[in-house]
N, C-alpha and C positions, 0 to 999 in steps of 0.2 A: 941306509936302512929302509930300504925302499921295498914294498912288496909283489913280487914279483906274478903277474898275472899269468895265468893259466889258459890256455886256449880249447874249446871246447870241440870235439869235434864229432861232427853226425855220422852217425853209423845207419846202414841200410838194414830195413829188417831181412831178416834169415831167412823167412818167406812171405811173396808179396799180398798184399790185404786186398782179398778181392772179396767183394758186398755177396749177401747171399740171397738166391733167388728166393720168393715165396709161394709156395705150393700153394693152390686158391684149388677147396672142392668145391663139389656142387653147393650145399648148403649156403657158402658164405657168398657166393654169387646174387646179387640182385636180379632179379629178372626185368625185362626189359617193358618197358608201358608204354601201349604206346595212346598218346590223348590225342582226341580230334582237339583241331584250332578252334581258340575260342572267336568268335566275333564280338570285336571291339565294337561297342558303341558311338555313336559321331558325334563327335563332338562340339558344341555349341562356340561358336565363332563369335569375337566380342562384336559385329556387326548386326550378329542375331538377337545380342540383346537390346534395350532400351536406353540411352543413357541421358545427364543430366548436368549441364556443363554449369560450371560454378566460378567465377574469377575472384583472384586472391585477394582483391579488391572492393569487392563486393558490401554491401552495406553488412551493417553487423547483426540487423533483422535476419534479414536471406541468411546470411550465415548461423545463426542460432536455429533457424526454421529448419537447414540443412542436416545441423547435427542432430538434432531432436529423431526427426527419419531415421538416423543410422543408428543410434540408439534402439530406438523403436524395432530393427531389421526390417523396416522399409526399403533403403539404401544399402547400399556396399563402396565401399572405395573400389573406384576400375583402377585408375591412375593418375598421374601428374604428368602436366604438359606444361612447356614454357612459350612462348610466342612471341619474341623480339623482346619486349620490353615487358610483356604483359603472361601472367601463369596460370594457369587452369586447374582445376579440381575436377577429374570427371566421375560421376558416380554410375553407379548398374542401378536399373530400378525394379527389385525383387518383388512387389506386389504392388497389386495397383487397385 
């Protein structure tokens, strides 16, 4: 009593399916713009700025004194450096 499976089998269509081109008038046509090049601006190189080296280390005065600036938007965080054994804080100094 076993039910006996059916095998399915694919037929080709009758005629083959080919995509249909799309007619484009004028209207739906974009026209074409053309922009002169913008000039970029140059941009400021972290060399160009000021900066304000802080170690990780550092008393906890300097460091309160530090954050107080960045708060303030004195300062800005540049980045983090490490140095063998020893890490850095460097900041940008946005007004003086």
């Amino acid at each position: 009593m076993t039910k006996e499976r059916k095998k399915s089998v694919i037929k080709p269509a009758a005629t083959p399916i080919v995509p249909k081109k799309r007619e484009t008038t004028v209207e739906t046509q974009q026209p074409k713009i053309i922009e002169e090049p913008v000039v970029k601006e140059e941009r400021k190189r972290k060399s160009d700025f000021k900066t304000i080296r802080v170690a990780s280390n550092a008393d906890i005065e300097e460091r309160k004194h530090i954050s107080d600036r960045v708060q303030k938007g004195e300062l800005s965080l540049a980045y983090y450096a490490v140095d063998g054994d020893k890490s850095y804080h460097y900041y940008f100094i946005n007004k003086i």
